[in-house]
C-alpha positions as CSV (number, residue, x, y, z in Angstrom):
1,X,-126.5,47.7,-8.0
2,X,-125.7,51.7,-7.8
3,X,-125.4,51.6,-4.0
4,X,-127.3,50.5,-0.8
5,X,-126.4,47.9,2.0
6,X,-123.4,46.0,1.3
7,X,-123.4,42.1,1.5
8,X,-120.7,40.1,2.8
9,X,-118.1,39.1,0.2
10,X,-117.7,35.3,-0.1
11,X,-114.0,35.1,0.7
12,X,-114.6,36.4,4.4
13,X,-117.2,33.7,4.7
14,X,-114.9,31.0,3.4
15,X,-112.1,32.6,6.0
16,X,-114.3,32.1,9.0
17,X,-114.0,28.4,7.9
18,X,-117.4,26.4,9.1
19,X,-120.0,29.5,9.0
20,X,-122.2,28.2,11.2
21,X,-120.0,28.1,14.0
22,X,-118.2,31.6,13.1
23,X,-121.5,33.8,14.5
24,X,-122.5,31.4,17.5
25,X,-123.6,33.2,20.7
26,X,-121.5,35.9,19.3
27,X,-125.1,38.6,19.9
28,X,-125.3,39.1,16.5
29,X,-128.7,38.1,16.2
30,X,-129.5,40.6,19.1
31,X,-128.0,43.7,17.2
32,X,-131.7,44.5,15.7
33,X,-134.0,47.9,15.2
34,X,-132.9,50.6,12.5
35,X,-129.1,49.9,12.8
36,X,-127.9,48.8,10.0
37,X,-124.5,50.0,8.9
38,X,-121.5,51.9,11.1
39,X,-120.8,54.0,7.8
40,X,-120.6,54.1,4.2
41,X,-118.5,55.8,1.0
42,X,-121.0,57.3,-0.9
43,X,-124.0,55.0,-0.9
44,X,-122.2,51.8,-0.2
45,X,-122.3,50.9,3.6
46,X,-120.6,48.9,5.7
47,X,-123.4,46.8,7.6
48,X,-122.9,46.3,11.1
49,X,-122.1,42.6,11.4
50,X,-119.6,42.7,9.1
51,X,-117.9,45.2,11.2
52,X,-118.4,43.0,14.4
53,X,-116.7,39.6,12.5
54,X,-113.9,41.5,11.1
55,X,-113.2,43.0,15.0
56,X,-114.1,39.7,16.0
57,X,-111.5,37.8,14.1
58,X,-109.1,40.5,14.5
59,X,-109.2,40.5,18.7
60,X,-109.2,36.3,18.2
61,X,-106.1,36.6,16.0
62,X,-104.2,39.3,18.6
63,X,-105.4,36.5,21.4
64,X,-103.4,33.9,19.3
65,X,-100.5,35.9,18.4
66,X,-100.1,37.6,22.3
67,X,-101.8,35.3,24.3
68,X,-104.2,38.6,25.1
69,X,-106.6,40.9,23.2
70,X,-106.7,44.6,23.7
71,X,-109.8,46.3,25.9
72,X,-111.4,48.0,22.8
73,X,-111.4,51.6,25.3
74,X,-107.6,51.0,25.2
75,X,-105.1,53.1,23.1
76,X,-104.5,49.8,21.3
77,X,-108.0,48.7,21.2
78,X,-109.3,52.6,19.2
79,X,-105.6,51.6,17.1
80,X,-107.4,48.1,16.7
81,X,-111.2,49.6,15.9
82,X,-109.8,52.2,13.3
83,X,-107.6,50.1,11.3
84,X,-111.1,47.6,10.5
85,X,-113.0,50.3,9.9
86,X,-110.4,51.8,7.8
87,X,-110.4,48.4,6.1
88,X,-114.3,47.9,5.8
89,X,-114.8,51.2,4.4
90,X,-111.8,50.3,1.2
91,X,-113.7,47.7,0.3
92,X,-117.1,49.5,0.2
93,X,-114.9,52.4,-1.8
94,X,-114.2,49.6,-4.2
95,X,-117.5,47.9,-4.4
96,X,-119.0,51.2,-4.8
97,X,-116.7,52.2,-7.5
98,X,-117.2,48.3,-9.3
99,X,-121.1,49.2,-9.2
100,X,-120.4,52.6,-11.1
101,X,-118.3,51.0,-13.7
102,X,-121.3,48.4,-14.5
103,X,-119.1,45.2,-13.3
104,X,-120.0,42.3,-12.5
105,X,-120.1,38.1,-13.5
106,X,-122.2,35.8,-14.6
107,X,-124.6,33.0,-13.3
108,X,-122.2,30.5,-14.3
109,X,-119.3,32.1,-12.3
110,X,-121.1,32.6,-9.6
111,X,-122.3,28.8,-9.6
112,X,-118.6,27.6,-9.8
113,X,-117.7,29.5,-6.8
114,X,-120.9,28.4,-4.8
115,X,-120.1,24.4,-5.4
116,X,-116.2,25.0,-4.7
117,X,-116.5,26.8,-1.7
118,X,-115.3,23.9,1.5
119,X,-118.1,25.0,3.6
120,X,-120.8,24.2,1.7
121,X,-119.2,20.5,0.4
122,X,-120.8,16.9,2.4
123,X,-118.5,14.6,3.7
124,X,-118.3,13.1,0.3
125,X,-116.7,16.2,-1.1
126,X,-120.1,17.0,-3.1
127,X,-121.9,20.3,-2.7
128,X,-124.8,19.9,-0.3
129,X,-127.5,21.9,-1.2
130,X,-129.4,21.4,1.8
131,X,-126.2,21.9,3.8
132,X,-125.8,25.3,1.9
133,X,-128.9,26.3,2.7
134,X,-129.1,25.5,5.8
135,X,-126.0,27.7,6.9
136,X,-126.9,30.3,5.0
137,X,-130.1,31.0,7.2
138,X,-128.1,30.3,10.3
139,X,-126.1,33.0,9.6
140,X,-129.2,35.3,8.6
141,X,-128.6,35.0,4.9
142,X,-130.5,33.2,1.9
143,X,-129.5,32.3,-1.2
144,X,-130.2,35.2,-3.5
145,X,-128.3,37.5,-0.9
146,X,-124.9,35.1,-0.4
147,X,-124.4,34.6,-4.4
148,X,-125.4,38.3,-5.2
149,X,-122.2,39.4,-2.4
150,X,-120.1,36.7,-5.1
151,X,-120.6,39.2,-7.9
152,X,-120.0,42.2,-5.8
153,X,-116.9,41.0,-4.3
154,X,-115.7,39.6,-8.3
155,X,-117.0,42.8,-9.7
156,X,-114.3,44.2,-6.7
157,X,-111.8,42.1,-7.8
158,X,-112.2,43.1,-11.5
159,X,-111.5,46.5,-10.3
160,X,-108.5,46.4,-9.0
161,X,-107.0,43.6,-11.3
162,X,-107.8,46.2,-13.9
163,X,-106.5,48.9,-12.3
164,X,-103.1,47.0,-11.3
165,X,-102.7,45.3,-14.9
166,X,-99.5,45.7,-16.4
167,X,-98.1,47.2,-13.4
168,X,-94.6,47.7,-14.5
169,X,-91.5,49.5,-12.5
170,X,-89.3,51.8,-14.3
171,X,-86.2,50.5,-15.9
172,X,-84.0,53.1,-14.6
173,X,-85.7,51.9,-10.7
174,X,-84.3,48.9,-11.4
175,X,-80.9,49.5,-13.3
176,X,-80.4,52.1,-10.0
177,X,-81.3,49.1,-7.5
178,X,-79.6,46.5,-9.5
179,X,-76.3,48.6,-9.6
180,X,-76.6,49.6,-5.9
181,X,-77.1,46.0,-4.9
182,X,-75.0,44.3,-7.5
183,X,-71.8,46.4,-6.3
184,X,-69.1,44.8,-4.7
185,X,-65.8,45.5,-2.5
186,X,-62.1,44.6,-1.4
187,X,-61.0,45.3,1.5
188,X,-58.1,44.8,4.3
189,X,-59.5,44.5,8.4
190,X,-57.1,44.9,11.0
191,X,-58.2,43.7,14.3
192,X,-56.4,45.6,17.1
193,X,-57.2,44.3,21.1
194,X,-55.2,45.1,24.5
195,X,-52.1,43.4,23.4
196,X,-51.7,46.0,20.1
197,X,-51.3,48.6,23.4
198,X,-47.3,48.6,24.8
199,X,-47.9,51.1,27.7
200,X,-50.3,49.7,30.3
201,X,-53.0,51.3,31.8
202,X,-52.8,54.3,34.4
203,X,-54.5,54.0,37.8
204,X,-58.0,56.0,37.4
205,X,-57.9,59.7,39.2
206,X,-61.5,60.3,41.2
207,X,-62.4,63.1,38.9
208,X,-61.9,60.1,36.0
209,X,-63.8,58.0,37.6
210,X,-66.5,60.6,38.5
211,X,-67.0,61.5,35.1
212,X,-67.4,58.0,34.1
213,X,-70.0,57.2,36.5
214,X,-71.5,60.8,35.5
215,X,-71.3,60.0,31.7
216,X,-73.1,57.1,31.9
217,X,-75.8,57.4,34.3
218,X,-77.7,54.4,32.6
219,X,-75.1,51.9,33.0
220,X,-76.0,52.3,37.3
221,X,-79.5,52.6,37.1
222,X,-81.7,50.4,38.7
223,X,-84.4,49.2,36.5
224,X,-88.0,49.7,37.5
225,X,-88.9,46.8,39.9
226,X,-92.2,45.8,41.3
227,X,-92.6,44.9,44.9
228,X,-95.4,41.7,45.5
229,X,-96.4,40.1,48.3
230,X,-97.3,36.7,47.7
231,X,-98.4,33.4,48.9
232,X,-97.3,30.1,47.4
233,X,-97.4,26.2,47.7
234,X,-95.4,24.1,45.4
235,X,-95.3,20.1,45.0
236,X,-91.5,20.5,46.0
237,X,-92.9,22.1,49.5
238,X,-95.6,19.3,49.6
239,X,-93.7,15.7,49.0
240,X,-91.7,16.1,52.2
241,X,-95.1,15.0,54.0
242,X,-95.7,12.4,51.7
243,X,-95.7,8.6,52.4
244,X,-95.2,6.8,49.7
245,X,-95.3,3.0,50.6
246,X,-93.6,-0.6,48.6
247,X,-96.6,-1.7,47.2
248,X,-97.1,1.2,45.2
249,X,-93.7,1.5,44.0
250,X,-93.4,-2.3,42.5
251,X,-96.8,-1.7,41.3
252,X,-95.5,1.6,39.5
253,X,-92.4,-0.3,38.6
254,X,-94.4,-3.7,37.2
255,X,-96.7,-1.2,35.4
256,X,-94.0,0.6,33.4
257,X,-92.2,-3.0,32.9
258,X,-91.5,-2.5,28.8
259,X,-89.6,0.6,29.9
260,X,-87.0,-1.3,32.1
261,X,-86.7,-4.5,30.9
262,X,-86.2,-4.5,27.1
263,X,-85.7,-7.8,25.0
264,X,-82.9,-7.9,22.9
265,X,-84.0,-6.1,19.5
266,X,-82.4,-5.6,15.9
267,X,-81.9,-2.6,13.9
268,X,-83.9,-4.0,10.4
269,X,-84.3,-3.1,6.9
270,X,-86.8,-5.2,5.0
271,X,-86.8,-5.1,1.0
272,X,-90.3,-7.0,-0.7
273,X,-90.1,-8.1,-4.2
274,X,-93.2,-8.6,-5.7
275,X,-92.1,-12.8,-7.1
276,X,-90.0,-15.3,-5.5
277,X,-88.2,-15.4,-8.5
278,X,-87.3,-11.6,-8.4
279,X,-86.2,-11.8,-4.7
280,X,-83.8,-14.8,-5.2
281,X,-82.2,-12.8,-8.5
282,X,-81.3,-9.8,-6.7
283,X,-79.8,-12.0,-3.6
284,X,-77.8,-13.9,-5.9
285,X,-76.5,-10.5,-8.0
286,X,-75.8,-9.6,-4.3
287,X,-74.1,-12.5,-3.5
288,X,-71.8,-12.3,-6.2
289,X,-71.0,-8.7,-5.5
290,X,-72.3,-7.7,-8.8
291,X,-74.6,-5.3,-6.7
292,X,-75.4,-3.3,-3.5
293,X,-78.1,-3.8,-1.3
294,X,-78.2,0.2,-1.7
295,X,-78.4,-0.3,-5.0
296,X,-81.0,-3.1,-4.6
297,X,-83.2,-0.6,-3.1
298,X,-82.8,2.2,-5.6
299,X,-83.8,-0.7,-8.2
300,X,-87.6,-0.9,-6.5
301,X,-87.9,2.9,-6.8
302,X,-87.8,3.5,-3.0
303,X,-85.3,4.6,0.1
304,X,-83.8,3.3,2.7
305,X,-86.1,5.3,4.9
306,X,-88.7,3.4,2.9
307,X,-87.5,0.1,4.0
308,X,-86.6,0.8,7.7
309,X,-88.5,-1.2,10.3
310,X,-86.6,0.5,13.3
311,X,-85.3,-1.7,16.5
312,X,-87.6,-4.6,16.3
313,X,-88.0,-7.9,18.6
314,X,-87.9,-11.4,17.4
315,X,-91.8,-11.6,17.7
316,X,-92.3,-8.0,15.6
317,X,-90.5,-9.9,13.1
318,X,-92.7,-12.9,12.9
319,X,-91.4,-15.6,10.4
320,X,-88.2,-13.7,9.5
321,X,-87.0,-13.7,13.8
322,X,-85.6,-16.8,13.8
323,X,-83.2,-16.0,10.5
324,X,-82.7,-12.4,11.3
325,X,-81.7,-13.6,15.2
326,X,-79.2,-16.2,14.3
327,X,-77.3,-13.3,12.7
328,X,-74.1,-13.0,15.0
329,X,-73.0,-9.7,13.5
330,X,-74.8,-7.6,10.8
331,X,-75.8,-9.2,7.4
332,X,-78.3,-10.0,5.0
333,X,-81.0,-12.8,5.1
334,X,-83.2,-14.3,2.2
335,X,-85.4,-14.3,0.7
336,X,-88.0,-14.9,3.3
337,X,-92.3,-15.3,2.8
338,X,-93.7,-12.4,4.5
339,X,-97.1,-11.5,4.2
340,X,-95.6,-8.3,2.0
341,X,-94.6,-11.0,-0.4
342,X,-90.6,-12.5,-0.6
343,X,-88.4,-10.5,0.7
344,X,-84.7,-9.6,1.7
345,X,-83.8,-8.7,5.0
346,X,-80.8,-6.8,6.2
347,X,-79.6,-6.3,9.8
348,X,-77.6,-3.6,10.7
349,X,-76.8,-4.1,14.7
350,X,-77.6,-5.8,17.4
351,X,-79.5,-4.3,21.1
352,X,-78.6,-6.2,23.4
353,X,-81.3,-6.8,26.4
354,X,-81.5,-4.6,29.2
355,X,-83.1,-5.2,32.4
356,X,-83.1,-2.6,34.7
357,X,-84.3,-4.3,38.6
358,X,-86.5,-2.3,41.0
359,X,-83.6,-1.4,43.2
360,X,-81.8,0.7,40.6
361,X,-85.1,2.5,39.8
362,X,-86.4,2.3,43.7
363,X,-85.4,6.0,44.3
364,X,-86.8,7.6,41.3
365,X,-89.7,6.4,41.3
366,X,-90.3,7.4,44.9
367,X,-89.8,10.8,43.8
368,X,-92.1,10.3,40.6
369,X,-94.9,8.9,42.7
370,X,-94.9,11.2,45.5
371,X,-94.4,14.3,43.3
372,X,-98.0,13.5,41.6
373,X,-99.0,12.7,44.7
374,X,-98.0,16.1,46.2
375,X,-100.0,18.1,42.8
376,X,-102.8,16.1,43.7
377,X,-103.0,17.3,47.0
378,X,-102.4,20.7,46.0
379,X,-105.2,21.0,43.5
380,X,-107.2,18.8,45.8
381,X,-106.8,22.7,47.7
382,X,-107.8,24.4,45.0
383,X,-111.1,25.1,45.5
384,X,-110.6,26.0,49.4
385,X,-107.9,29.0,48.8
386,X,-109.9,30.1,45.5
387,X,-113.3,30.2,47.7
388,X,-110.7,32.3,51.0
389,X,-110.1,34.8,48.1
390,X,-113.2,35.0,46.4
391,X,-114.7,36.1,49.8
392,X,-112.1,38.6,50.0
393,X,-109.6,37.0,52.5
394,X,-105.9,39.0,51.5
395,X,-102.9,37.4,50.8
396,X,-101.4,37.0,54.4
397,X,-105.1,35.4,55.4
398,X,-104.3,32.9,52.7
399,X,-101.3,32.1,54.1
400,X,-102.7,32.2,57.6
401,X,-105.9,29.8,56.9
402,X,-103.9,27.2,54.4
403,X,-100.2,25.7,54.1
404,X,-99.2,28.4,51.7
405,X,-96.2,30.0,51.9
406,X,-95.8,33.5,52.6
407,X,-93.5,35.6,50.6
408,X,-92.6,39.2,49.4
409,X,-90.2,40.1,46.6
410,X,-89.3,42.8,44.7
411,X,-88.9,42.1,41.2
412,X,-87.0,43.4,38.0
413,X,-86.3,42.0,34.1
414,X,-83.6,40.0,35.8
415,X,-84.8,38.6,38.8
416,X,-85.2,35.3,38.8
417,X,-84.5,33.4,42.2
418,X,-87.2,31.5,44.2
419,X,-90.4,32.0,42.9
420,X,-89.7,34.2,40.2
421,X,-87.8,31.3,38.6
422,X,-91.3,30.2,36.9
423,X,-92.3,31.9,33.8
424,X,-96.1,32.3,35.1
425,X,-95.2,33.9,38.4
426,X,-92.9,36.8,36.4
427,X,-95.9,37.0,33.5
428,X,-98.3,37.7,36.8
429,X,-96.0,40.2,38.4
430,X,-95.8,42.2,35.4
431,X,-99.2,42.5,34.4
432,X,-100.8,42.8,37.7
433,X,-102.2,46.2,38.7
434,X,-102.0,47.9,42.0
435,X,-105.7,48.4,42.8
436,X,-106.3,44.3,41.5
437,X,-107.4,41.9,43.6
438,X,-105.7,38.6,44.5
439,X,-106.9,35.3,42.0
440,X,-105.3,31.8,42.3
441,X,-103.1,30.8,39.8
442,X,-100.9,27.7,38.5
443,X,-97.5,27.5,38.2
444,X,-96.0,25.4,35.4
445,X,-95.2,22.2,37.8
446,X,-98.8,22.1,39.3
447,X,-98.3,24.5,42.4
448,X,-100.7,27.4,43.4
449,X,-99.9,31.1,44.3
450,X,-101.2,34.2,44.2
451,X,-100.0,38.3,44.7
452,X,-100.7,41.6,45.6
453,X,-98.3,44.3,43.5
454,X,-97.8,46.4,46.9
455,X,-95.6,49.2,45.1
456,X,-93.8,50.3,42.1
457,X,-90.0,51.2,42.3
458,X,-89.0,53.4,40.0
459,X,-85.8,53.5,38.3
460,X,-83.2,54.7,40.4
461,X,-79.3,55.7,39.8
462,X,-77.1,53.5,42.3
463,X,-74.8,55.5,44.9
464,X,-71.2,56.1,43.5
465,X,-69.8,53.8,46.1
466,X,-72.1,51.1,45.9
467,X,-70.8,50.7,42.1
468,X,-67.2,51.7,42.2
469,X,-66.2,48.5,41.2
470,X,-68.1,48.8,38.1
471,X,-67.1,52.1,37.4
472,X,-63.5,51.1,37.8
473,X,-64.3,48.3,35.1
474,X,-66.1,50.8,32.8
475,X,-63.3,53.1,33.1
476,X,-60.6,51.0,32.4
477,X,-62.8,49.3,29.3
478,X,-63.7,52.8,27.8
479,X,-59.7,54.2,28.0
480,X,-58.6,51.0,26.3
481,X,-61.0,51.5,23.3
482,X,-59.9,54.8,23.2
483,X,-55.8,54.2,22.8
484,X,-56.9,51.3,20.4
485,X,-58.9,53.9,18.5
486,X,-56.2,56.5,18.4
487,X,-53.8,53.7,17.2
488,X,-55.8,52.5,14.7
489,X,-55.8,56.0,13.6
490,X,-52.2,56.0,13.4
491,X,-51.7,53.1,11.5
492,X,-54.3,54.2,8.8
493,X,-52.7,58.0,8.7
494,X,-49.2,56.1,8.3
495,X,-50.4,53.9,5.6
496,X,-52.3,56.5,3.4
497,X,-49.0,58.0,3.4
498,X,-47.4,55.5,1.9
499,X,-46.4,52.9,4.7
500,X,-48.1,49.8,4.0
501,X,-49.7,47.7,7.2
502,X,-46.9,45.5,6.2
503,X,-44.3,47.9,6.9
504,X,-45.3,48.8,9.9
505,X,-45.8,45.5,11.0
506,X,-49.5,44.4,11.1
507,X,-51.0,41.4,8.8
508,X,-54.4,42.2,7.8
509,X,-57.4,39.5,6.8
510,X,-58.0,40.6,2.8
511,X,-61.2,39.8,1.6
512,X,-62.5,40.2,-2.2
513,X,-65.6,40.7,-4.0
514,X,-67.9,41.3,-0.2
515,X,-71.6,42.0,-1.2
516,X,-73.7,44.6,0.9
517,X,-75.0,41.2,2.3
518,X,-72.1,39.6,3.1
519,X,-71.1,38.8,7.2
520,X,-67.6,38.5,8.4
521,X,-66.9,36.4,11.7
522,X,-66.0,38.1,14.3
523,X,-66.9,41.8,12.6
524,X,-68.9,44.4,14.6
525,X,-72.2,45.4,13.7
526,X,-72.4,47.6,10.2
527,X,-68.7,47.3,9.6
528,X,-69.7,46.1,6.0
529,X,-72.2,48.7,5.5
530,X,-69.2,51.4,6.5
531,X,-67.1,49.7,4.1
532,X,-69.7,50.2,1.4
533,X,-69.6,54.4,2.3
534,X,-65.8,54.7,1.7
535,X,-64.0,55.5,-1.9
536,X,-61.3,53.4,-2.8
537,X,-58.0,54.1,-0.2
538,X,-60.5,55.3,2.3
539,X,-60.4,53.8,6.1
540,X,-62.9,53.7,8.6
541,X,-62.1,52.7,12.3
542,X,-65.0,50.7,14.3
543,X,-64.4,50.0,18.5
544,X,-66.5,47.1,19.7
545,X,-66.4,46.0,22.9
546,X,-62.7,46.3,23.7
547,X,-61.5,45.9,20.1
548,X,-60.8,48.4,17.3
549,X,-61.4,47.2,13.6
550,X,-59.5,49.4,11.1
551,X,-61.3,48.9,7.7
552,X,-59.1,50.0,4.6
553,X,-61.7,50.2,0.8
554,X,-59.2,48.8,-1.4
555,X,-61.1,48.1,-4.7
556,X,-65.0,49.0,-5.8
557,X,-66.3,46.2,-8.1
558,X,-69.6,47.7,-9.9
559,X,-72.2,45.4,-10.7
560,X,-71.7,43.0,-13.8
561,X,-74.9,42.6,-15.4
562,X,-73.2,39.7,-17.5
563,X,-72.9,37.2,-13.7
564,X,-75.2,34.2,-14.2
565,X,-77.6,35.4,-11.3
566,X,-77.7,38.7,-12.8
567,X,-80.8,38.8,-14.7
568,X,-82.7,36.8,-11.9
569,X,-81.4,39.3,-8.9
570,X,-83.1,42.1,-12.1
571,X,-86.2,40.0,-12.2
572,X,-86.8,40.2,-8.7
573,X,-85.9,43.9,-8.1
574,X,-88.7,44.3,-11.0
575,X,-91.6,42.6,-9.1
576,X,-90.5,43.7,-5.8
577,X,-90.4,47.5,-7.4
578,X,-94.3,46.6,-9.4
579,X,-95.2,45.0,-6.0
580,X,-94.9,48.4,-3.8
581,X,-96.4,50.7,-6.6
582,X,-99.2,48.7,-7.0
583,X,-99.8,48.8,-3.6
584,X,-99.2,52.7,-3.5
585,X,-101.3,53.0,-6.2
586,X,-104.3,50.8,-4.8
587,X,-104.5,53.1,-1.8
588,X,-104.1,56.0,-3.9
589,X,-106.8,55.0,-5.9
590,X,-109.0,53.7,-2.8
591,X,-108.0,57.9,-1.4
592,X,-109.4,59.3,-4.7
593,X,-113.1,57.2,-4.5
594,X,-113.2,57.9,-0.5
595,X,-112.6,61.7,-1.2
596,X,-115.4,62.4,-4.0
597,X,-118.0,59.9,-2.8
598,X,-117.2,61.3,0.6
599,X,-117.1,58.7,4.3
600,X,-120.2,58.9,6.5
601,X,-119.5,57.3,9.7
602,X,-122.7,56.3,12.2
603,X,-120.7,56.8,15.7
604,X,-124.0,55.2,17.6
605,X,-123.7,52.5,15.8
606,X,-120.1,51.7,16.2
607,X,-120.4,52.3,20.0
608,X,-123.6,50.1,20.3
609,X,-121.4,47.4,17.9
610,X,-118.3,47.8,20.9
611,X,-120.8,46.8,23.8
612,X,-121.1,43.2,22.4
613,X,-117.8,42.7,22.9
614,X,-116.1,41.4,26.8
């Protein structure tokens, strides 16, 4: 096949799992006249309803991953639209390219892959050959069409396994990477806080202070907030109202009975031998102390996992309960006839009975009951504030015409009191838009609200005076990291000119033979990556959050190819390194085929494709 309409490769049928349900009501069927194909490379197209499943399974998978698919007129939605095509028309640069060469399988190949592919298999695991049939025509395929898209897409594969074969990276890639990573380092850290300081702190001038607030304009900003008004009911706002009389309580309580009165249960183990000869040997060996009940269970070939029955009752053990429950203190009992076969039981504590009377539970379950009670109500309101809104009551008609509370609150990353504890109420606020209109919604307990986003707040820089405190705070913070800085500068000045930390009093952590990977508690972010950049004798000073950490390189280890991980950490750098030129070179490759059989894109079709979609 030189060219022409491209038929879907097996592998995306066998992705969208049971075909017949992959197209359903999707409007596929409706996509008729001339159309045929949003593009091609050269003469191989891209037919229109494989575009529409690959955008189709690509919006499902964002919905999965963000809980929301893009608008396809959206930024992200044309990002969305481009990379598919840009994927579709690969493929039909490969297929094309397969055709050219005079690939392809044969019909035994392609009669393997039909009978192993899931889809078309009965519940006995058998192909179905009425059931293939009969999904390929739901789908608007027959026979001939689905196995000759087998060969294309194994003719594709062909292609680039050939092309990819023997992919190898360069030895002097990896001897570079291996050395880089397989490098290590001494060192000496020398933690310096507050108390390294002997002069205290100076009182801040105003100009200080000024400048601090002025330097850092960001630290008294006030993030963007979003004003709502909104209306709200919540079971906790409900139950106050509720009755909740004695007979439902007991009945609650005699209802959930096995929860508060528990019989006195054992913690079991239960070992089966397959004679009764067999079980009384090992008891005896165990008797004697010539062996372990651990070691019993080894001998079976299973674990004591494998033998666990849990916290068990007298009846759940049936005819070992009596033995088992005459136990006064853990042991082992048997053999005893189970329906397993004989078997050796060991009991490893005693649960005593618990009773729990109404009284002690009265009050809790009062609140249990009238809680669902008080959601029931509420949803029981559903339908009357959804049907207010639908006809276009506002928010403070809600609250008028129904017992919903009416609220307004402005509302930033860190708000979170009242109503903007629950998650759903924050995810509404931030995805609302000003020019929406109100819709009833469910918080996470079972109460109702909705909103109106009345007005944006921008960001806005705090008043000096409003955040002198924090300025003071700042101030103070930043002058302290700065005299730890300038000492730790000092001491590594002093010591690279011959006065050892020792000498001048400090005792450093040492640490040997730190990979680039390696993590030290209590270090600040990329201190071992600094380390890595000095020469041997060379100091680095890092100030995190009031500390100063004075690195000193003592020693550079380079990498010893003769370490037993060596040649695996190689191995890896090798197929990691084949991995990313293979893939450079696929879409180099793909470039090549796309440029001299040249991309024809039908626009027409593509937009008429983006209608079918919400």
């Amino acid at each position: 096949m030189a060219g022409g309409k491209r038929k879907t490769g097996v592998t995306t049928w066998v992705i969208i799992g049971l075909l017949v349900f992959a197209l359903g009501g999707f409007g596929i069927g409706n996509f008729g006249g001339t159309v045929r194909s949003i593009g091609a490379v050269g003469e191989t197209e891209v037919p229109v309803e494989d575009y529409m499943l690959a955008l189709r399974n690509e919006l499902r998978a964002q919905r999965v991953e963000n809980g929301r698919a893009p608008s396809l007129s959206s930024p992200e939605g044309q990002a969305l639209t481009a990379a598919v095509r840009a994927r579709l028309l690969s493929a039909a640069a490969l297929e094309g390219e397969a055709a050219r060469l005079g690939l392809s399988i044969g019909d035994e190949a392609v009669r393997r892959e039909v009978l192993q592919t899931p889809a078309f298999q009965g519940p006995n695991g058998q192909f179905d050959r009425e059931g293939y049939t009969f999904t390929l025509r739901q789908n608007g395929l027959n026979e001939a069409e689905f196995e000759e898209s087998i060969r294309v897409e194994a003719a594709t594969n062909l292609t680039t396994a050939a092309l990819l074969a023997g992919m190898r990276a360069p030895e002097t890639m990896v001897d570079v990477v291996a050395s880089y990573a397989g490098e290590r380092r001494d060192i000496d850290w020398l933690r310096l806080d507050q108390s390294a300081l002997t002069a205290p702190l100076p009182a801040p001038t105003e100009a200080e202070l000024q400048a601090q607030y002025e330097s850092t304009p960001e630290a008294y900003t006030e993030p963007e907030k979003r004003r709502v008004t909104y209306a709200v009911l919540t079971p906790e706002a409900v139950v106050a109202d509720i009755e909740v009389d004695e007979d439902a309580l007991r009945a609650l309580y005699e209802d959930r009975s096995a929860e508060f009165n528990r019989p006195e249960r054992r913690l079991v183990e239960r070992l089966v031998f397959p004679d009764q000869a067999a079980a009384e040997a090992a008891r005896a060996a165990f008797d004697e102390g010539n062996t372990t009940f651990e070691a019993l269970v080894r001998g079976r070939g299973l674990t004591l996992q494998d033998i666990d029955l849990g916290d068990v009752t007298r009846a759940e053990l049936d005819e070992a309960g009596e033995a088992i429950f005459a136990l006064e203190e853990p042991g082992v009992v048997g053999p005893i006839e189970t329906s397993l076969g004989p078997a050796l039981f060991r009991m490893n504590a005693i649960l005593q009975a618990q009773s729990t009377p109404f009284e002690e539970v009265r009050d809790d379950l009062t609140d249990e009951l009238a809680l669902d009670r008080a959601r029931r109500s509420i949803d029981d309101l559903r339908d009357e504030i959804d049907n207010l809104l639908v006809g276009g009551a506002t928010v403070e008609e809600v609250a008028d015409e129904t017992a919903m509370e009416l609220g307004t609150l402005d509302v930033g990353p860190d708000t979170s009191e009242g109503i903007a504890g629950y998650a759903a109420f924050r995810d509404a606020v931030a995805t609302i838009g000003l020019n929406d209109f109100p819709e009833l919604l469910e918080l996470e307990d079972g109460g109702l609200f909705t909103l109106r986003l009345d007005e944006v707040l921008e960001p806005a820089l705090l008043p000096f005076e409003d955040v002198r405190e924090r300025v003071e705070q700042d101030w103070a913070q930043a002058e302290t990291e700065a005299r730890l800085n300038d000492l730790a500068e000092e001491i590594a000045a002093a010591e690279a000119a011959g006065t050892s930390l020792a000498d001048q009093g400090y005792s450093p952590e040492t640490h040997q033979n730190l990979a680039r990977e390696s993590f030290l508690d209590g270090s600040p972010r990329g201190m071992i990556a600094a380390a890595f950049d000095l020469d041997e004798g060379e100091s680095v000073v890092l100030v995190d959050d009031g500390t100063a950490h004075l690195v000193i390189l003592r020693a550079i280890t380079p990498e010893d190819p003769t370490e037993p991980d060596a040649e695996a950490v190689r191995n890896a750098i090798s197929q990691l390194a084949a991995q990313g030129l293979s893939q450079d070179v696929a879409v180099l490759f793909v470039q090549a085929i796309e440029a001299e059989a040249g991309i024809s894109l039908n626009q027409t079709a593509i937009n008429a494709a983006h209608t079918q979609f919400p």
